[in-house]
C-alpha positions in Angstrom: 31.5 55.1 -169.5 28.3 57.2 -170.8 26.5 55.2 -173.5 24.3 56.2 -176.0 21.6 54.7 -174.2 22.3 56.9 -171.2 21.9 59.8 -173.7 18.8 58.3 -175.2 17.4 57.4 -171.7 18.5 61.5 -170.5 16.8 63.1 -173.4 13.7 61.1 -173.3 13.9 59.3 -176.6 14.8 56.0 -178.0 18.2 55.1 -178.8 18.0 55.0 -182.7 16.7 58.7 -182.5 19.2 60.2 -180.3 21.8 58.2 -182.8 20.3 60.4 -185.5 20.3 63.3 -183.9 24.1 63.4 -182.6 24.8 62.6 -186.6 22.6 65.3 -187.6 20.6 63.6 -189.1 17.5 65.7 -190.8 14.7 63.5 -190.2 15.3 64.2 -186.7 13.0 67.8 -185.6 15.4 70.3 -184.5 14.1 70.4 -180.9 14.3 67.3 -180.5 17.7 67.0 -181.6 18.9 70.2 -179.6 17.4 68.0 -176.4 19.3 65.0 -177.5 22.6 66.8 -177.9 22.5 69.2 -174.4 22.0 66.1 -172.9 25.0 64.4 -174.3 26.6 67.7 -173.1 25.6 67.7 -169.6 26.5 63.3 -169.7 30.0 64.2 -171.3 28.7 61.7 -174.0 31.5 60.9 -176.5 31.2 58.7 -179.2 33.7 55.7 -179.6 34.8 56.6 -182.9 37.1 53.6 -183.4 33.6 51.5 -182.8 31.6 53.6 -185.1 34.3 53.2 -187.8 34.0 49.6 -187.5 30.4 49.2 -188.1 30.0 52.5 -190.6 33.2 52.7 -192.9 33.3 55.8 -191.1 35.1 57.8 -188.6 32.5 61.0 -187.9 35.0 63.6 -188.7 35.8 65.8 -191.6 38.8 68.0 -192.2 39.1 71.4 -193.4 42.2 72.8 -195.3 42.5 76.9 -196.4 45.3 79.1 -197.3 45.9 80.3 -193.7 45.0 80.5 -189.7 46.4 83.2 -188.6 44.2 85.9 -190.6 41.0 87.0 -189.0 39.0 85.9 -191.8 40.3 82.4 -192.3 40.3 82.3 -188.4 36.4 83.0 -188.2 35.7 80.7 -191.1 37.2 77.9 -189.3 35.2 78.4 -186.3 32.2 78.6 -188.5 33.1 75.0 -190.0 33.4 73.6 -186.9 29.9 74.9 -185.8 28.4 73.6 -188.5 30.5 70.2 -187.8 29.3 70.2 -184.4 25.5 70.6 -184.9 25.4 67.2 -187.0 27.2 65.5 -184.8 30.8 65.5 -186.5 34.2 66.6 -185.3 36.9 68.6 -187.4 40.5 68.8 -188.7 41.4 71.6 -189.0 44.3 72.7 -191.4 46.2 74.9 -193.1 48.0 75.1 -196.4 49.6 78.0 -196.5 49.3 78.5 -200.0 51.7 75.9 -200.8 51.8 73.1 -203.1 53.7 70.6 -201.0 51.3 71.4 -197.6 48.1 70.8 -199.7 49.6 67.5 -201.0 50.4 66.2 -197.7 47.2 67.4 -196.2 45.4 65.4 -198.7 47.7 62.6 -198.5 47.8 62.2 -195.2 44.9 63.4 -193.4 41.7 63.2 -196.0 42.8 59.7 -197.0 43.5 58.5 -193.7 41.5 60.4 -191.0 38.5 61.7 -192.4 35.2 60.8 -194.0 35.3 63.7 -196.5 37.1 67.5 -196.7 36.3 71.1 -197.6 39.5 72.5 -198.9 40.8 75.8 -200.6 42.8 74.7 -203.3 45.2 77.1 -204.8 48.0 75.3 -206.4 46.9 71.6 -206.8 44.9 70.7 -209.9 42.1 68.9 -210.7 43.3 65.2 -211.8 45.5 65.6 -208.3 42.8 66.4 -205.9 40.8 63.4 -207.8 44.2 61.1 -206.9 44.8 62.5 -203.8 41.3 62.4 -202.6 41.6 58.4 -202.5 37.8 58.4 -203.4 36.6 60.3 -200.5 33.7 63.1 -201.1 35.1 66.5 -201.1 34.0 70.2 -201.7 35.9 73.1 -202.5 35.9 76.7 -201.7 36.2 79.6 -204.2 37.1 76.8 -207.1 38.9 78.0 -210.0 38.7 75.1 -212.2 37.4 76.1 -215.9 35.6 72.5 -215.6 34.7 71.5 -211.9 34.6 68.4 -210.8 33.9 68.6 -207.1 31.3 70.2 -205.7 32.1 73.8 -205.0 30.8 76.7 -202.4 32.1 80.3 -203.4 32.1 83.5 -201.2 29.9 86.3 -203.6 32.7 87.8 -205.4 31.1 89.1 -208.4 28.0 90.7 -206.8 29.2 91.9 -203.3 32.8 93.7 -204.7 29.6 95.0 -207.3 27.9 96.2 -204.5 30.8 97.9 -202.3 31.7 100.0 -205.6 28.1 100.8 -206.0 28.3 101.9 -202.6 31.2 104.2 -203.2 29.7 105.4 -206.1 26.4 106.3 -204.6 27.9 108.2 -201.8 29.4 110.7 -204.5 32.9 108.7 -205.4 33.9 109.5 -209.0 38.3 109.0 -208.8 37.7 105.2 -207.6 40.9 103.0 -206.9 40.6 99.2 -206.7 43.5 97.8 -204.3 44.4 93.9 -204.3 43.5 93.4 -208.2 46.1 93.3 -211.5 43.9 94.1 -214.8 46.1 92.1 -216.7 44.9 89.1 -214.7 41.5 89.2 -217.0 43.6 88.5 -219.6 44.9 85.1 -218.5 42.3 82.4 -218.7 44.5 81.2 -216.0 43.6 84.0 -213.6 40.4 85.1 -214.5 38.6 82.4 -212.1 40.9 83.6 -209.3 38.9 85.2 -206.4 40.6 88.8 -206.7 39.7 88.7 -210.9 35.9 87.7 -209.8 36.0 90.6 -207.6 38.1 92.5 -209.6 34.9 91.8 -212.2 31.9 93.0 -210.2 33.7 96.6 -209.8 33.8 96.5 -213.2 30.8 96.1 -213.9 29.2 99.1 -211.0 31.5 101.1 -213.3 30.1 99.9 -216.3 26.3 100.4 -214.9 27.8 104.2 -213.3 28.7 105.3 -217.0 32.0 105.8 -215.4 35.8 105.9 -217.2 37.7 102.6 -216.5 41.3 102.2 -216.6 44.0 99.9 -215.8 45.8 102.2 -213.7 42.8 102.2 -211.2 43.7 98.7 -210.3 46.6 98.2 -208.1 48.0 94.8 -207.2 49.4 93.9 -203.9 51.3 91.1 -202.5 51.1 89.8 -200.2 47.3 90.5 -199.0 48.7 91.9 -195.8 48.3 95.3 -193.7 51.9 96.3 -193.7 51.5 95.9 -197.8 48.2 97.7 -198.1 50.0 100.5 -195.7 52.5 101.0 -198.2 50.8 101.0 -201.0 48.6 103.8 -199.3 51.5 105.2 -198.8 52.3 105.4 -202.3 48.8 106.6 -203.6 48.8 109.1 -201.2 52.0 110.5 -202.2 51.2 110.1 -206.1 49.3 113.2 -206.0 46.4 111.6 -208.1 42.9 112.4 -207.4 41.6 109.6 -205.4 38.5 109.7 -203.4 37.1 106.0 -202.6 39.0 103.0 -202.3 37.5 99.3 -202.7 40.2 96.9 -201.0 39.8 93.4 -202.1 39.8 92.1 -198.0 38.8 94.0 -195.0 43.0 93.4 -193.8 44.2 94.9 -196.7 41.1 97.9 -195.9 42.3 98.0 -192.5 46.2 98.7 -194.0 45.1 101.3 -196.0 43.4 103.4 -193.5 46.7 103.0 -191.3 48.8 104.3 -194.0 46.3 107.3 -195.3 46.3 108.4 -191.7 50.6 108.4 -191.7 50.2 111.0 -194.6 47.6 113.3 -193.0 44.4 112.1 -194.6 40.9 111.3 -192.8 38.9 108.7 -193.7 36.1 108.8 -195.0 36.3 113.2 -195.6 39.3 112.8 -197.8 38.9 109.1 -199.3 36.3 107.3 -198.5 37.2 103.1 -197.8 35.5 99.9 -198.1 37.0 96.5 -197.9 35.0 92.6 -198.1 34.9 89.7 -196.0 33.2 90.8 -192.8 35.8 90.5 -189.9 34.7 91.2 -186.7 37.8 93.7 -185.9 36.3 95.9 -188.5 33.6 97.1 -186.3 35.8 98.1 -183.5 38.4 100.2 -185.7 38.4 103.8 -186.0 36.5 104.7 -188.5 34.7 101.2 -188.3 34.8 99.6 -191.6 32.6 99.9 -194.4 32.8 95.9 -195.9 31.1 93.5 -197.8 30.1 90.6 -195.0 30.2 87.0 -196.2 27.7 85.2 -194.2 30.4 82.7 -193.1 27.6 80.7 -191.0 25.7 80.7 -194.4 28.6 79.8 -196.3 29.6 76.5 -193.7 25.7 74.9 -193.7 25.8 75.2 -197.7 29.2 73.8 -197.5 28.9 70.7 -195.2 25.3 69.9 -196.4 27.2 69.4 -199.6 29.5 67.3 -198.3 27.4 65.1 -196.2 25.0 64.7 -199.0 28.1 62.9 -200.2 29.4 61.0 -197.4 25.8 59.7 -197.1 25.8 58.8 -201.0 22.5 61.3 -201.7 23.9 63.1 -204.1 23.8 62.4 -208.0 27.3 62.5 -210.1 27.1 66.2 -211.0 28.8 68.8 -209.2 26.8 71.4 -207.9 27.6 75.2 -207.5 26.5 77.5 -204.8 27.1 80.8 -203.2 27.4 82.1 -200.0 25.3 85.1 -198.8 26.1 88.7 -197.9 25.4 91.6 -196.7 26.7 95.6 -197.4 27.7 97.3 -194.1 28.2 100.9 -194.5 29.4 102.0 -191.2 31.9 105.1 -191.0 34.6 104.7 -193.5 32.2 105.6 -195.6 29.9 107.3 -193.9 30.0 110.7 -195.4 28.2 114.3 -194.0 
């Protein structure tokens, strides 16, 4: 069996450092680390986790819970986690909860308390005094947190100022009859909604509008469930067949994006000549469809390092009692959805 002193002995450096380095630990520079883990790589080095339990308290893996893994988004999220896992040294759980109540309790029953060292999950249903129980003391950090008074630490994907920035974007390439698909007004209303991620978003177009001097109504918000393409196809359908004067469309994901092209196009209309489209997230499918999609990227890899540097700073007991709140980067890619002569 490869030991860590065959590693150590491989990569040129003691057998404390190439320990650090496999955890990721920062002290260690990152080329010396990269040297310590490709020669774990080439040794087929794998660490006895049942040993390192014993003598940390700790098993070297983390889970990660969201809504679902069969959506290009959530899919290259995941992958993203695990990455980020990887380059400290960790291994991951992935899992998903499908939006429902019973799957994130058992997830948190049965896999944080029991498997893993800490977890990054996507709550939707379970509230703060359960994740707390549930949690069995274990570090934890959420994603997209609605809770009016957080108690984990949280990392959110840049609602506000990205769907901001892909109305903007609509606005600036002559859109004045703007539709917003995936949002219900009504849900700014509800203190119990407004924190959800489609009223965040649903808040940065308001306020390009605002900012454009532009009319806002109710009506230019359409809801849609599920956030799926064969809804968003139908509920093209439908605008298309409305007769109203529509000429840009910000869809609240690129899948829902993707859905309304499909179902423009079954009533005759071109994207972008006759409505111009733009959805968010980033998926890498976007760039291949036709028209390639306008969309507000999440920097996913951005959004994992902030993520699991949160949570490590609390497995490793760094961190002080507060939560902290951070954002993941983006980007505006205007390719030809939007891309107007």
């Amino acid at each position: 069996m490869v030991t860590m002193s065959d590693v150590a002995k491989a990569a040129g450096v003691s057998r404390a450092t190439a320990s650090y380095a496999l955890r990721g630990d920062p002290r260690i520079v990152p080329a010396t680390a990269a040297r310590v883990r490709e020669a774990a790589k080439r040794l087929h080095y794998t660490a006895n986790l049942s040993a390192r339990s014993l003598r940390s308290g700790r098993n070297g893996v983390v889970g990660v819970a969201i809504f679902e893994l069969d959506r290009p988004y959530p899919s290259e999220m995941s992958a993203a986690m695990s990455r980020e896992a990887e380059r400290h040294g960790l291994q991951v759980i992935v899992q998903q909860t499908s939006n429902s109540k019973e799957s994130e309790i058992s997830i948190l029953r049965k896999v944080t308390s029991q498997l893993c060292d800490g977890m990054i999950f996507s709550p939707s249903n379970v509230s703060d005094e359960e994740l707390r129980a549930l949690s069995g003391g274990k570090p934890m950090v959420l994603l997209d947190d609605v809770s009016p008074d957080p108690v984990f630490d949280s990392v959110d994907t840049p609602c506000v100022e990205g769907a901001k920035a892909a109305v903007r974007h609509l606005i600036d390439i002559g859109c004045r009859h703007i539709l917003v698909v995936g949002a219900d007004f009504e849900d700014l209303a509800d203190d119990r909604k407004s924190a959800k991620v489609s009223s965040r978003r649903m808040l940065g177009s308001l306020h390009a509008l605002e900012e454009a001097d532009m009319p806002i109504e109710p009506d230019m918000f359409i809801p849609l469930a599920p956030w799926d393409p064969e809804s968003a196809r139908r509920c093209a359908h439908a605008i298309a067949d409305s007769g109203r004067p529509v000429d840009g469309v910000f869809c609240m994901t690129d899948t829902i994006a993707l859905g309304v092209i499909r179902g423009l196009a079954d009533r005759g209309l071109r994207v972008p000549d006759d409505m111009a489209v733009i959805g968010f997230d980033g998926i890498s499918e976007g760039a291949c469809f036709i028209p390639s999609l306008s969309t507000i990227r999440t920097d996913l890899d951005d959004l994992a390092r902030k993520a699991m540097g949160l949570l490590l700073k609390r497995i490793d007991g760094d961190a002080d009692g507060s939560p902290v709140h951070m954002t993941a980067d983006y980007e505006l890619l205007a390719r030809e959805s939007t891309r107007r002569r």
